[in-house]
Structures are given as structure tokens and as C-alpha cells.
NUMI-655089 format. One record per residue: residue in one letter; x, y, z of N, C-alpha, C, CB in turn. Coordinates in steps of 0.2 Angstrom, whole numbers, plus 5000, padded with zeros to 4 digits. Atoms other than C-alpha are relative to their C-alpha. Glycine has a CB too. Example, Ala and Ser with C-alpha at 12.3 -4.5 7.8 and 13.67 -1.06 7.14 Angstrom:
2
A500449945000506249785039500450065000499550005006
S499649944999506849955036499650055003500250024993
//
This chain:
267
X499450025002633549674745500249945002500650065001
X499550074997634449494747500450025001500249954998
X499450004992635649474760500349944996499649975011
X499450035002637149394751500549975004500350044995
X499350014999638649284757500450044992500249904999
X499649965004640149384750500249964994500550025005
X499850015008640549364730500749955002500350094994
X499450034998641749224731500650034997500049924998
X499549985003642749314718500350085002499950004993
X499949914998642749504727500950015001499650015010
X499549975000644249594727500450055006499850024997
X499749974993645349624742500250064999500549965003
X499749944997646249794737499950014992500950015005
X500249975008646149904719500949955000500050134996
X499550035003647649794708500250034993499849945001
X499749955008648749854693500349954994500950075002
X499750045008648649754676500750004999499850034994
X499149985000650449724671499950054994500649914998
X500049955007649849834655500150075000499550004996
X500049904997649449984665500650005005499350045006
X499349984996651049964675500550004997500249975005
X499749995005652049954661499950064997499849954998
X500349955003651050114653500450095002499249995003
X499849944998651750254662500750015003499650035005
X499450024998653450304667500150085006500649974992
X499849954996654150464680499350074999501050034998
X500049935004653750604668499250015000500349994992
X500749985000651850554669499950065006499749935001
X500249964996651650644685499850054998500250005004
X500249935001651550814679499750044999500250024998
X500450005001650150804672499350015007500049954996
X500349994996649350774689500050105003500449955004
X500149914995648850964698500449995006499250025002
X499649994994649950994713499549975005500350085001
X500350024992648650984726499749924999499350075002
X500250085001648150814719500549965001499749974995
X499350034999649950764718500250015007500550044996
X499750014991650250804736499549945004499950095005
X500550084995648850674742500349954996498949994999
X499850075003649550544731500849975001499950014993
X499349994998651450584734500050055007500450044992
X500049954996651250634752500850025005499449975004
X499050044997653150574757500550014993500149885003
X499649975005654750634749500349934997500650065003
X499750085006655150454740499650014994499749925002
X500250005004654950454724499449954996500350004998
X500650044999653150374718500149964994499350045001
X500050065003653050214708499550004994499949945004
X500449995005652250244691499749925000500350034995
X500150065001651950044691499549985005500549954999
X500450044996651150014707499350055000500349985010
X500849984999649150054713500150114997499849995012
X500149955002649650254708499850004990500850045004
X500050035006649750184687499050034999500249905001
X500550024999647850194691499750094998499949955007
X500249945001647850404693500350014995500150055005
X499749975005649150424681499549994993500749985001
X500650005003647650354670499650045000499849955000
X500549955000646450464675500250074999499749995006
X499849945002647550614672500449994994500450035006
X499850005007648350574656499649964994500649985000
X500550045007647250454646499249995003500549894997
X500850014998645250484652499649974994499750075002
X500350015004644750454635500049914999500350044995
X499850075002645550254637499749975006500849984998
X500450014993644850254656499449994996499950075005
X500649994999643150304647499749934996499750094998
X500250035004643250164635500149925000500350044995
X500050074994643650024649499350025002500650015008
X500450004994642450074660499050004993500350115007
X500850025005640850084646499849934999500050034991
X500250055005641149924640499749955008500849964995
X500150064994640849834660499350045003500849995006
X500850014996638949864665499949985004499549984998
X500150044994638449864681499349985000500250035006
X500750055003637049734684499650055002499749925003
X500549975000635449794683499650025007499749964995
X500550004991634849734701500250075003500449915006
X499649964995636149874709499650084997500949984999
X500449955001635250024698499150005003499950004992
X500749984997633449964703500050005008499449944998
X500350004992633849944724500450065002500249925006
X499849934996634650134724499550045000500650034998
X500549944996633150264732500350044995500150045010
X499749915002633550384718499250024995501050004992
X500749965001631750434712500050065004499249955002
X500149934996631750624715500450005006499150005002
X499650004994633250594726500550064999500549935002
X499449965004634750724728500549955002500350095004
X499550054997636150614727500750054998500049924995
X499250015001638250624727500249934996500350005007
X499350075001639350524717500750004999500049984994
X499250014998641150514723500049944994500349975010
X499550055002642250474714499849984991499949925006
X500550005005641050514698500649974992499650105000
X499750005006642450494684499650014994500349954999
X500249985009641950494665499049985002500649914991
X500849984998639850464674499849934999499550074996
X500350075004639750264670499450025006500649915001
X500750004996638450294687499850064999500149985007
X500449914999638150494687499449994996500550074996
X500549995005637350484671499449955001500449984993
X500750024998636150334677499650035005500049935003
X500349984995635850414692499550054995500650025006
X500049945003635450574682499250014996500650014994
X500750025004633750494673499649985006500049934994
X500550014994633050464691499850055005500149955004
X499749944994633850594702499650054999500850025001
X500149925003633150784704500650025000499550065003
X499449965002634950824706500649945001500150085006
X499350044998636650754705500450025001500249964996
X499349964998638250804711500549974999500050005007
X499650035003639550734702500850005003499950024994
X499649944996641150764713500649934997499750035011
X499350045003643050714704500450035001500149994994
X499349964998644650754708500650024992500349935005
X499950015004645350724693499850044992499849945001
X500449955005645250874679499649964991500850074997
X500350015007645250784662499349965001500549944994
X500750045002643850654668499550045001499949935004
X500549964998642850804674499850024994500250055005
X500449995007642850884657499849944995500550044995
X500550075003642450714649499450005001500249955003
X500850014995641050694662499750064997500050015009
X500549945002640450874656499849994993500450075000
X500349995007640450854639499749964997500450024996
X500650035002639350714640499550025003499949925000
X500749964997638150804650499750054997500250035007
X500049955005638250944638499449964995500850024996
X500450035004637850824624499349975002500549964998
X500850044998636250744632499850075002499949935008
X500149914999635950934636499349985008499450064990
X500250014991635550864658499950065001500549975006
X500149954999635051014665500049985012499250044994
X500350014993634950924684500949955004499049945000
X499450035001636950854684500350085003500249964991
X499149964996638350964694500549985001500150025007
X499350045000640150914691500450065003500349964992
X499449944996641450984704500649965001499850045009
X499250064997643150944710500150025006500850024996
X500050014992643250874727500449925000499050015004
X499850054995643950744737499749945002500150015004
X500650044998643150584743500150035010500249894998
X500349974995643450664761500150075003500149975003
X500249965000643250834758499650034994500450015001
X500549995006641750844748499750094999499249945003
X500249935002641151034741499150015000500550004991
X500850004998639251004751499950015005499649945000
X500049984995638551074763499849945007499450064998
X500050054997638150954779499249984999500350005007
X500750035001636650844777499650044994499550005007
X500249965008636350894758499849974996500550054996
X500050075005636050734749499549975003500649965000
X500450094995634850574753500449934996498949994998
X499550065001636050474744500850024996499649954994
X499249995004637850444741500449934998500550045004
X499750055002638650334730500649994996499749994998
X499349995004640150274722500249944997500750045004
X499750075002640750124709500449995001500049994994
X499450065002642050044710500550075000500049954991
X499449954996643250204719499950005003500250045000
X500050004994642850214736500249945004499550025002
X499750064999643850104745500150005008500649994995
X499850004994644750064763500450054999500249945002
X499549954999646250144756500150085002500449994995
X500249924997646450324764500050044994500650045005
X500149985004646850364747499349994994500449984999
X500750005005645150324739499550015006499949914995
X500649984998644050354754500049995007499449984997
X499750024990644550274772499750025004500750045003
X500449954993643950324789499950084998500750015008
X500249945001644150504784499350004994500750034998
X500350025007643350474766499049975004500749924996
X500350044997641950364777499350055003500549965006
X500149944992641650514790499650044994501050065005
X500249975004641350624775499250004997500549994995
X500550015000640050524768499450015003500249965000
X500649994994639050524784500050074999500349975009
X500049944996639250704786499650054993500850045002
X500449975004638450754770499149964998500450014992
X500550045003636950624769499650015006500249934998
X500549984996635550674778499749945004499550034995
X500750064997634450564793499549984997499550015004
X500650025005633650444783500349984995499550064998
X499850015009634550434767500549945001500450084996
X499650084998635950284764500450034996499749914998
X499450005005637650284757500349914996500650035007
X500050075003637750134743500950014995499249984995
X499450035001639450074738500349954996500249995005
X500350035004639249984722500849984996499350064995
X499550055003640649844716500750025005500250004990
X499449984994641849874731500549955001499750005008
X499550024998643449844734500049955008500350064999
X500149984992643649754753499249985001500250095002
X500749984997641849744755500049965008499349974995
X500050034994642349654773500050065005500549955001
X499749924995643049834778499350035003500450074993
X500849964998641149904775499649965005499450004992
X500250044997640449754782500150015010500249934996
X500050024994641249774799499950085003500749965001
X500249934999640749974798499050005001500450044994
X501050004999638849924799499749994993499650095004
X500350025006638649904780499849935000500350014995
X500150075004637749764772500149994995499449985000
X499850025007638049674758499549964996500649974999
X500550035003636949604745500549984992499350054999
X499750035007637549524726499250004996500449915001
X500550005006636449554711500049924996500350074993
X499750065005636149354701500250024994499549964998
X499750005005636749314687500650024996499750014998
X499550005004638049304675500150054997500049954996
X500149945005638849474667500550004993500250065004
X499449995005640049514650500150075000500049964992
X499749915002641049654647499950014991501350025003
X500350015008640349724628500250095000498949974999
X499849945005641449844621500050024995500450024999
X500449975004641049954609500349984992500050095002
X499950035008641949884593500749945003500250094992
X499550054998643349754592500950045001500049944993
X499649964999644649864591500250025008499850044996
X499949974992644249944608500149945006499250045003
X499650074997644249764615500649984999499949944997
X499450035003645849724607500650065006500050014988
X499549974997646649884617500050005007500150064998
X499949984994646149894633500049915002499350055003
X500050064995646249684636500850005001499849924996
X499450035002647949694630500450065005500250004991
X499849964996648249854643499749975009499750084996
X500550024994646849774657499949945003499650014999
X500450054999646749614655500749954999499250004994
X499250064998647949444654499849984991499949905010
X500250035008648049354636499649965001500549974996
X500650045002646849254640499650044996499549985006
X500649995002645549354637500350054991499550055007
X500050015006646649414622499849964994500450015001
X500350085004646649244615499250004999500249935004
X500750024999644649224619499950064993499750015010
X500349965007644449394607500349994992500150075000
X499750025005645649334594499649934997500749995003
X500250045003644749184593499149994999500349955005
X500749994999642749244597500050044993499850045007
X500249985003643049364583499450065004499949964997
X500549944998641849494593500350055006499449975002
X500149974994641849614608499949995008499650034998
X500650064993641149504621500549985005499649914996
X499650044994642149454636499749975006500650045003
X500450024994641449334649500250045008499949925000
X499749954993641849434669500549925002499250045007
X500050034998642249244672500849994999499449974998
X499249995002643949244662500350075001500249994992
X499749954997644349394670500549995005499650055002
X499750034991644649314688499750055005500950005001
X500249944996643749474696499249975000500150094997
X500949995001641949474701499650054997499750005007
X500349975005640849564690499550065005499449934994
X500349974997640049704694499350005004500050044998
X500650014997638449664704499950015007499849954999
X500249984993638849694722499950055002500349995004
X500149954997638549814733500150005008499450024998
X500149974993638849894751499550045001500650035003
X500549934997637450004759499950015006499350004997
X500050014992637250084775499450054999500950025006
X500549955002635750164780500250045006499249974998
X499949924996635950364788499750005006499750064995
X500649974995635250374807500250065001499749975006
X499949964998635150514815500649995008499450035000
X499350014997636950564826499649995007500650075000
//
């Protein structure tokens, strides 16, 4: 793998479109399950449907608009060919609607799909149904209380949800990792948030080349999720392209191609 200076455009902490903070208001919560609601609302203040929470209240009320973001942004190719998953058991924290499970799923002998989050789980199932996987497991777990036995995996990974914040994976979240992945095996951390955080925990970091676009599935689906995700630029840009197509470049984010990985010794 190349050894990368960090993505000049990496992303210091998950951030909330003004479209999705705009999206939800009190009432959403409810929808959340209690015991997920108490990790997210752990203090008696009332929680901010606009700031960084905007992000669950998506994943528990609209998975279908989640699933129809997250398809249209491919991660680069380089980051599928340098993950060990030939005939690996892997984990995927943090699995949502499967943008990685499902890759993993054509290499892996087993996958372990683990979400917190009920609707994206049944989502996640019922494309696993439909491809009729028979080597896919989807549960509901935590990023640091995972539902595996210790050293049960040789890989574990997670796009673009594992994070520093305690709420997406933290020291605890970190600890977890380590404790299910076997001596030998590696934990890869694919378009990270922070990657300075991983960096100063013993990961490395690499960058995939080249240039990516986000290629959503009709114009329509473009037209909703820029105008929920994205700034008018890139409104304008489809208003005026006439297609689906958005370069990562008018986003202002870096495109999916990085990665953290650390490799498993023994304690």
C-alpha cells in the first residue's frame, strides 16, 4: 500500500448540511429505540435535532433517503483491492444500508454486519435476501459493544462511521475493535473522519489516486439529496449539467479514497 500525506481535504469531525438540520425537528426522536436514545441523549438537556444527532435521526426515520445518498458516492476502487478479505471473517461497524458489507460479502467467507440502528438493518436485510447471500449476518450492536466473541474476526472495518467521537467509536469503540480481531488480522477504517486521531493510535494512512464523482441513480435522486446534502452549488451544477453526476471536488469534502489501517499483534 502507499504511504500518503494526509487528503488535503480530510474531514475534521462528521458535519450537518444545513438541509439535514433543517429536516427534523423534537418529535423525531421517538422513532429512536430507548436504549439507542440513551447513548445519544445521555444528559437530561434536551437534544438538538439540527446539530451532529440530525445524522441518527436520519438513520432512524428516513433509511430509504440514507440508502439513496450513500449509493450514489463509491468508494475508490484502490480501498476494496488493499482489504485481506479473500476467505476472511470480517466485521462491519457501523454496517448501515451495506454500501461496504455487501462488497465485502463477494470475498469474505463470512460477514458480520453489526448496526445499531433498526430500519437500516431491515434495509440491509432485505438486500441480502434479494441477492439470496447466504455468508452475511446482520445484528444489532454497538461500535463498543460488539455482539462477537473475542478474537472472532481477521478483519474489521467501517466507512465513514467510526470516528473519534465516543459516540461513533472512541477509546471505548477503538478497545472493542482490538478485542474482537484476532493476532494477525487488521482493523481498516475506510474515509475517516479525523484520520490524525487514528494516526496518533499507531494507524497508517494511505489515499487511493485519482479523481471520484458521486453518480446517483436518476436525476431526480440527485435533485433531492443535493438540495438536503449538499450547498446550491452543486444544485446549480445539476440544474445546469442536466445529469446525475457531481464532481467530490464541488463538494469541498475529500472523496472517498482514504483509509486508516492498523495491523492486530498479539497483547
Amino acid at each position: 500500500m502507499p504511504v500518503a500525506v494526509i487528503d488535503p481535504q480530510w474531514r475534521p469531525g462528521l458535519t450537518v448540511p444545513a438541509g439535514l438540520g433543517r429536516r427534523y425537528g423534537p418529535e423525531h426522536f421517538q422513532a429512536i429505540e430507548p436504549a439507542a436514545r440513551a447513548r445519544l441523549q445521555p444528559g437530561p438537556e434536551p437534544a438538538d435535532p439540527s446539530g451532529p444527532l440530525a445524522w441518527d435521526l436520519l438513520y432512524w426515520n428516513e433509511p430509504e433517503l440514507y440508502d439513496r445518498l450513500t449509493e450514489g458516492e463509491p468508494l475508490h476502487p484502490d480501498l476494496l483491492a488493499w482489504l485481506p478479505l479473500d476467505g476472511a471473517s470480517v466485521v462491519d461497524v457501523g454496517a448501515g444500508t451495506g454500501r461496504l458489507t455487501l462488497l465485502c460479502a463477494a470475498r469474505a467467507a463470512r460477514v458480520y454486519a453489526i448496526e445499531p440502528a433498526t430500519p437500516m438493518r431491515a434495509l440491509l436485510q432485505q438486500k441480502i435476501n434479494g441477492r439470496r447471500l447466504e455468508n452475511v449476518e446482520v445484528a444489532a450492536g454497538f461500535s463498543d459493544v460488539l455482539p462477537l466473541p473475542n478474537a472472532s474476526v481477521d478483519l474489521a472495518v467501517s466507512a465513514s462511521a467510526f470516528g473519534a467521537d465516543p459516540r461513533r467509536g472512541g477509546e471505548a469503540g477503538l478497545a472493542e475493535l482490538l478485542r474482537v480481531v484476532r493476532p494477525g488480522g487488521h482493523i481498516a477504517i475506510l474515509w475517516p473522519d479525523d484520520p490524525q486521531w487514528f494516526i496518533a493510535r499507531g494507524f497508517r494512512y494511505q489515499v487511493g489516486e485519482g479523481a471520484l464523482e458521486v453518480r446517483f441513480r436518476d436525476l431526480d435522486t440527485a435533485f433531492a439529496c443535493a438540495e438536503i446534502f449538499y450547498s446550491d452549488v452543486v444544485v446549480s451544477h445539476l440544474q445546469q449539467s442536466h445529469r446525475p453526476i457531481v464532481p467530490f471536488e464541488l463538494l469541498g469534502i475529500n472523496p472517498p479514497r482514504d483509509a486508516c489501517w492498523l495491523d492486530v499483534t498479539k497483547p
